[in-house]
C-alpha atoms as an extended CHARMM CRD file, in Angstrom:
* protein
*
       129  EXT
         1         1  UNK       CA             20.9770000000      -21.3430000000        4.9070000000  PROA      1               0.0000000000
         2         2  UNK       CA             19.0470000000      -19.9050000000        8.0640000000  PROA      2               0.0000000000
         3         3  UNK       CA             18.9230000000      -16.5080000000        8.7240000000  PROA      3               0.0000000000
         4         4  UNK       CA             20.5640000000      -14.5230000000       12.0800000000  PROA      4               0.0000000000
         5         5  UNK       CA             17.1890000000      -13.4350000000       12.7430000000  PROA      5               0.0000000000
         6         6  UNK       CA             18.2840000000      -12.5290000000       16.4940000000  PROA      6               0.0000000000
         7         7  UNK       CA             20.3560000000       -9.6210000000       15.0070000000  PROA      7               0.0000000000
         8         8  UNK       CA             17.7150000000       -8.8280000000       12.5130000000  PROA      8               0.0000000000
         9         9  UNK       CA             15.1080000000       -8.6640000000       15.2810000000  PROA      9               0.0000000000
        10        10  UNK       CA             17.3650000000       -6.5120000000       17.2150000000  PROA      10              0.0000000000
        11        11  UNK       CA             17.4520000000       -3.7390000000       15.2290000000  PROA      11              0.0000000000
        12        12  UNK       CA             13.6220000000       -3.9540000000       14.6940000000  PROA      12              0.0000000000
        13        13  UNK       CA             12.4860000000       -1.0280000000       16.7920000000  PROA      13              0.0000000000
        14        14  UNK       CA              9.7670000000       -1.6490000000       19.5590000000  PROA      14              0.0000000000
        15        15  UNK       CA              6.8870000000       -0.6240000000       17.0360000000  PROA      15              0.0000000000
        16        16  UNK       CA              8.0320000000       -2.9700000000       14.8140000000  PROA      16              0.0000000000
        17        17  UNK       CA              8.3520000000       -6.1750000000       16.7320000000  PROA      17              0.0000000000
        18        18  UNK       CA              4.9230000000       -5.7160000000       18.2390000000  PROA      18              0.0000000000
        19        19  UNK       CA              3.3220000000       -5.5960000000       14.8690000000  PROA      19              0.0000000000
        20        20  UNK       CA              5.2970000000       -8.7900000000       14.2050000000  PROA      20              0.0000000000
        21        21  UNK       CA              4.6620000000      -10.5180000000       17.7310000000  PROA      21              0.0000000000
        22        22  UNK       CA              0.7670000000       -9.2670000000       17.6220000000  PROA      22              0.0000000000
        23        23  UNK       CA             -0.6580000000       -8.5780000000       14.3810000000  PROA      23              0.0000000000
        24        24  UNK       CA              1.7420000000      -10.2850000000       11.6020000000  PROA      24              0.0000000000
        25        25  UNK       CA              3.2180000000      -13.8850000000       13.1800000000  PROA      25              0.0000000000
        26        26  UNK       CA              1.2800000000      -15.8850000000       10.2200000000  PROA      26              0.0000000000
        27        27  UNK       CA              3.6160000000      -13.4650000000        8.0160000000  PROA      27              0.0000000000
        28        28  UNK       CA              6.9570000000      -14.5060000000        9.4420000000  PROA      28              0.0000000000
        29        29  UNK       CA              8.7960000000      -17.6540000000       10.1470000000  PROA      29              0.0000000000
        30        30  UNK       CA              8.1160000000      -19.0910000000       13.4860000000  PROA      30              0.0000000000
        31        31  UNK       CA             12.2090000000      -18.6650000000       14.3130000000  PROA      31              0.0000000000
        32        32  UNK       CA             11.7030000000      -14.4850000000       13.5290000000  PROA      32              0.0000000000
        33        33  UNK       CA              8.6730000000      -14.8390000000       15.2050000000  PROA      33              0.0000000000
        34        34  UNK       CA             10.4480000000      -16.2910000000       18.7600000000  PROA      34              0.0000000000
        35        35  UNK       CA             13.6930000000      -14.2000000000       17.5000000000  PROA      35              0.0000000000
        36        36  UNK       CA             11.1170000000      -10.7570000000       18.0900000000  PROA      36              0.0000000000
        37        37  UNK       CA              9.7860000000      -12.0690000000       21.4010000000  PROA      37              0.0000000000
        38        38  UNK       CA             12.9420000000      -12.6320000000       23.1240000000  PROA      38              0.0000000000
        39        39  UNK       CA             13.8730000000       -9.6720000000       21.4770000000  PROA      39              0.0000000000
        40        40  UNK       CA             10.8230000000       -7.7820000000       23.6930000000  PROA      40              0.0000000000
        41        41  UNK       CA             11.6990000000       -9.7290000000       26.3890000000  PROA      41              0.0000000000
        42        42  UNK       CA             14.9740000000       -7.9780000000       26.5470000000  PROA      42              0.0000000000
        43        43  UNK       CA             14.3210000000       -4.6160000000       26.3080000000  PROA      43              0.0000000000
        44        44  UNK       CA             12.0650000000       -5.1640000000       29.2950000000  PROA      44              0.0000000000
        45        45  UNK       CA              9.3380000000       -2.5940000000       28.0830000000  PROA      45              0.0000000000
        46        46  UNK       CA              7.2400000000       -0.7630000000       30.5520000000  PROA      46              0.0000000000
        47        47  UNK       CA              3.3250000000       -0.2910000000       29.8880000000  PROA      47              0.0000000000
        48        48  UNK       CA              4.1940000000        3.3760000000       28.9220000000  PROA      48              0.0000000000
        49        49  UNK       CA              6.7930000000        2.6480000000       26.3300000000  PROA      49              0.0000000000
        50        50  UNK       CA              4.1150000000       -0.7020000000       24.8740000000  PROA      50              0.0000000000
        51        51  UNK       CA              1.2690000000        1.7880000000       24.9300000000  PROA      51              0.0000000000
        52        52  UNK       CA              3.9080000000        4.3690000000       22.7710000000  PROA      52              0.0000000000
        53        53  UNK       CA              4.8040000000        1.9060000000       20.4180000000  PROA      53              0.0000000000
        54        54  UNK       CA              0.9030000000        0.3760000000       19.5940000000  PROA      54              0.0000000000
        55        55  UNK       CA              0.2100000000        4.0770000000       19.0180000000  PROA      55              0.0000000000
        56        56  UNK       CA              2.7870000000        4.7750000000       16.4860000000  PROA      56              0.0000000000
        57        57  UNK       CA              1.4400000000        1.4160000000       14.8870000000  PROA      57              0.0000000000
        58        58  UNK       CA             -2.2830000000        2.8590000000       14.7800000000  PROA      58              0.0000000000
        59        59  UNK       CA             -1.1760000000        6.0390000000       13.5200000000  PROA      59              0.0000000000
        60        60  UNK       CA              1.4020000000        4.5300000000       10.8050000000  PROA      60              0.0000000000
        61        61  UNK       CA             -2.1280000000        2.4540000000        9.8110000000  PROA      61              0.0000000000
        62        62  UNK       CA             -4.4830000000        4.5690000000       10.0800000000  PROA      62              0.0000000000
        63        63  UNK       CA             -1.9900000000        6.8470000000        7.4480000000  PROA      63              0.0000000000
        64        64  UNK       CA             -1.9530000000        3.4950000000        5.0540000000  PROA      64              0.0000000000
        65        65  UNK       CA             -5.5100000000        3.6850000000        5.3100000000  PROA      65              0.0000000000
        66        66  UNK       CA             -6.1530000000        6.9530000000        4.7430000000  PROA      66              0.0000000000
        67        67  UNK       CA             -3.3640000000        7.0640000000        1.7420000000  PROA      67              0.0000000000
        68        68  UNK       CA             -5.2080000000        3.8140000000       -0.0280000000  PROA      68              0.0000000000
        69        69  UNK       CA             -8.3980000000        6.0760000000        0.0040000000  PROA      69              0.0000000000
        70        70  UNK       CA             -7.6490000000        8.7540000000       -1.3050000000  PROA      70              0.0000000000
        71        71  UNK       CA             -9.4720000000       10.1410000000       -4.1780000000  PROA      71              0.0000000000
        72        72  UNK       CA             -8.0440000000       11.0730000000       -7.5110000000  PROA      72              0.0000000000
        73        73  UNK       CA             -7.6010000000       14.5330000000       -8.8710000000  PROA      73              0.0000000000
        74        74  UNK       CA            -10.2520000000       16.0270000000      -11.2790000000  PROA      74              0.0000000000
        75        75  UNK       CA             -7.1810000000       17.1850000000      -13.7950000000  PROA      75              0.0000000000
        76        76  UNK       CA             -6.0220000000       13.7320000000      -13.6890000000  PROA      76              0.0000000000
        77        77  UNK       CA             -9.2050000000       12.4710000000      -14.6090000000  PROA      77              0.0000000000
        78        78  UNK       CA             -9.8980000000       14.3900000000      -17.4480000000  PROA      78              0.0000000000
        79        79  UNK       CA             -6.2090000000       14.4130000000      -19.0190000000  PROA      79              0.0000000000
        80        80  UNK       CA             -6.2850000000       10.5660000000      -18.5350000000  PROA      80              0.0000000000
        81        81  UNK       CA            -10.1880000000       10.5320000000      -20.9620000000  PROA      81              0.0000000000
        82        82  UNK       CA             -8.8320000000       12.9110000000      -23.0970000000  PROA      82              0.0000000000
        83        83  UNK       CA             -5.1900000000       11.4420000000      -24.0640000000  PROA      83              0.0000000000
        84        84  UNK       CA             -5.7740000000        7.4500000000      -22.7920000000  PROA      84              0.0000000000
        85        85  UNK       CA             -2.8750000000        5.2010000000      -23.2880000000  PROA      85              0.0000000000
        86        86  UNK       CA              0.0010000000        2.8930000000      -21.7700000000  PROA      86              0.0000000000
        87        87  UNK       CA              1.8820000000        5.5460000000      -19.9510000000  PROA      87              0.0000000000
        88        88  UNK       CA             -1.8420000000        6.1930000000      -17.5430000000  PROA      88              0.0000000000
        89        89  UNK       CA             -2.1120000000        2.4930000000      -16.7250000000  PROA      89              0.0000000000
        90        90  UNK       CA              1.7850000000        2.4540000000      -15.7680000000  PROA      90              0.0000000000
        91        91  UNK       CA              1.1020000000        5.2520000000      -13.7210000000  PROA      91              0.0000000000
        92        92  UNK       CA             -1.9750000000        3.4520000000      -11.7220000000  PROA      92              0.0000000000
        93        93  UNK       CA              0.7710000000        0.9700000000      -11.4120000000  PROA      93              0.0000000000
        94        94  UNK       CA              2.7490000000        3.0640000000       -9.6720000000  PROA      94              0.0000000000
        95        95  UNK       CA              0.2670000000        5.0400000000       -7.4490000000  PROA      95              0.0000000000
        96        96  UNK       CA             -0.9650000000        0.7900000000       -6.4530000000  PROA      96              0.0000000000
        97        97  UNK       CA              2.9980000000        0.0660000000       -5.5140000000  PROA      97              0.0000000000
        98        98  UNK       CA              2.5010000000        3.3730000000       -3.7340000000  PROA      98              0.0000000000
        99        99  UNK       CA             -0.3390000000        2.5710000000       -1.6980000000  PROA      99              0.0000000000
       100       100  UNK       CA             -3.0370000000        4.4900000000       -3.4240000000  PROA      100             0.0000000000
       101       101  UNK       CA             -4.9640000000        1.9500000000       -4.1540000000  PROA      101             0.0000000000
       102       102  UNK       CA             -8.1700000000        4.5850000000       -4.7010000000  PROA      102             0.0000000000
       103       103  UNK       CA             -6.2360000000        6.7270000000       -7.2390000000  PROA      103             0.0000000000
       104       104  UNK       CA             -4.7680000000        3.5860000000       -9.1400000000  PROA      104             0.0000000000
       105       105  UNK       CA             -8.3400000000        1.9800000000       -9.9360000000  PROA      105             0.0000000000
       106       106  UNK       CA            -10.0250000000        5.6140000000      -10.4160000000  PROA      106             0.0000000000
       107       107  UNK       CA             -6.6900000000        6.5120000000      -13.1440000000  PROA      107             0.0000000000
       108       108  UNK       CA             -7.4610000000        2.7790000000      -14.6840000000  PROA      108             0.0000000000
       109       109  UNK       CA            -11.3260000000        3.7640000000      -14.7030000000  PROA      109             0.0000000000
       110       110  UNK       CA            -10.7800000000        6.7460000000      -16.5030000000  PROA      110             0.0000000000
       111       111  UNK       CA             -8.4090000000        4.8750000000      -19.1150000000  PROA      111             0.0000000000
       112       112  UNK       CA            -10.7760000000        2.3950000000      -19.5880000000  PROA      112             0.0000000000
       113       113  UNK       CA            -13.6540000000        5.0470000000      -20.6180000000  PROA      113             0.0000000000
       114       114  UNK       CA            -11.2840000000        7.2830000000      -22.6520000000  PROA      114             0.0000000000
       115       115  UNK       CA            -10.2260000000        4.1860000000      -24.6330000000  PROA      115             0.0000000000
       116       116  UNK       CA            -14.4100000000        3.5590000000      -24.7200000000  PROA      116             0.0000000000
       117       117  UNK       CA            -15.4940000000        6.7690000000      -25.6720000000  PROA      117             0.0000000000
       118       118  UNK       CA            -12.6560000000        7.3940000000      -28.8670000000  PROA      118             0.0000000000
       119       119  UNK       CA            -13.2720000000        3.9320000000      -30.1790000000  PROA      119             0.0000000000
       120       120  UNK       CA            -17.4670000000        4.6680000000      -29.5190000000  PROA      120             0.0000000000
       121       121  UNK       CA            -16.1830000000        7.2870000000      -31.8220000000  PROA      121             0.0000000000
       122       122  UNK       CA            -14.9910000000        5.4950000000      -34.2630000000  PROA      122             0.0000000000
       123       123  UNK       CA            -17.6150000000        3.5470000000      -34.3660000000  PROA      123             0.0000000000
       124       124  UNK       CA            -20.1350000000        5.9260000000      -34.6080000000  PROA      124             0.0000000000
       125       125  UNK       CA            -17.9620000000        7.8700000000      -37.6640000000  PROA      125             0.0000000000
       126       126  UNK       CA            -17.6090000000        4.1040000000      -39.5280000000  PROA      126             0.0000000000
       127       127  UNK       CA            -21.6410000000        3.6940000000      -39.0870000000  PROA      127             0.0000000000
       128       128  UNK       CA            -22.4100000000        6.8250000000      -40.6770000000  PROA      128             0.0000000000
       129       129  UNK       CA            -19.7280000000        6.7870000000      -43.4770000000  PROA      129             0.0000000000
């Protein structure tokens, strides 16, 4: 079954089918790929409306970009040493689906040395005992 991709690409705004035409053609099939440039070719863009639509594609990734780095909270940090568990690492799931992909490794981090430090604890108390 092949896809309409002529009436997909035609509600693809101009933004959108310059990311796929420039920056994401190894992404799509080569018939969406052709679909978006005749698509372009029909709205007949001038330079002003291009230069309009590669801005709102720099600012939607330099947003991406600055939402993957973002850093995660100090009160997350310490809640997630102090109580580790399941629910934390389906949380860094979340914030990774999300696109914080700084906050879901820092929330994993500080999982991973909550679960350390209780079971260093443990040890520690079955050592002495």
């Amino acid at each position: 079954m092949e896809k309409d991709f002529t009436t997909i690409m035609s509600q693809r705004t101009d933004a959108e089918l310059l990311k796929i035409v420039k920056e994401l053609r190894n992404d799509y099939q080569a018939n969406a790929v052709i679909a978006a440039e005749l698509e372009l070719q029909k709205r007949n863009l001038t330079s002003k409306q291009v230069q309009a639509a590669v801005h709102e594609n720099e600012t939607k990734k330099q947003i991406a970009t600055e939402k993957a780095n973002e850093k995660l909270n100090v009160i997350w940090k310490v809640l997630t040493f102090i109580f580790p568990g399941i629910l934390q690492i389906m949380f860094a799931g979340t914030f990774k689906a999300d696109g914080y992909d700084r906050k879901a490794h820092e929330l994993t981090n500080w999982t991973l040395y909550g679960f350390g430090f209780y079971f260093g604890i443990a040890l520690l108390i079955v050592l002495l005992t």
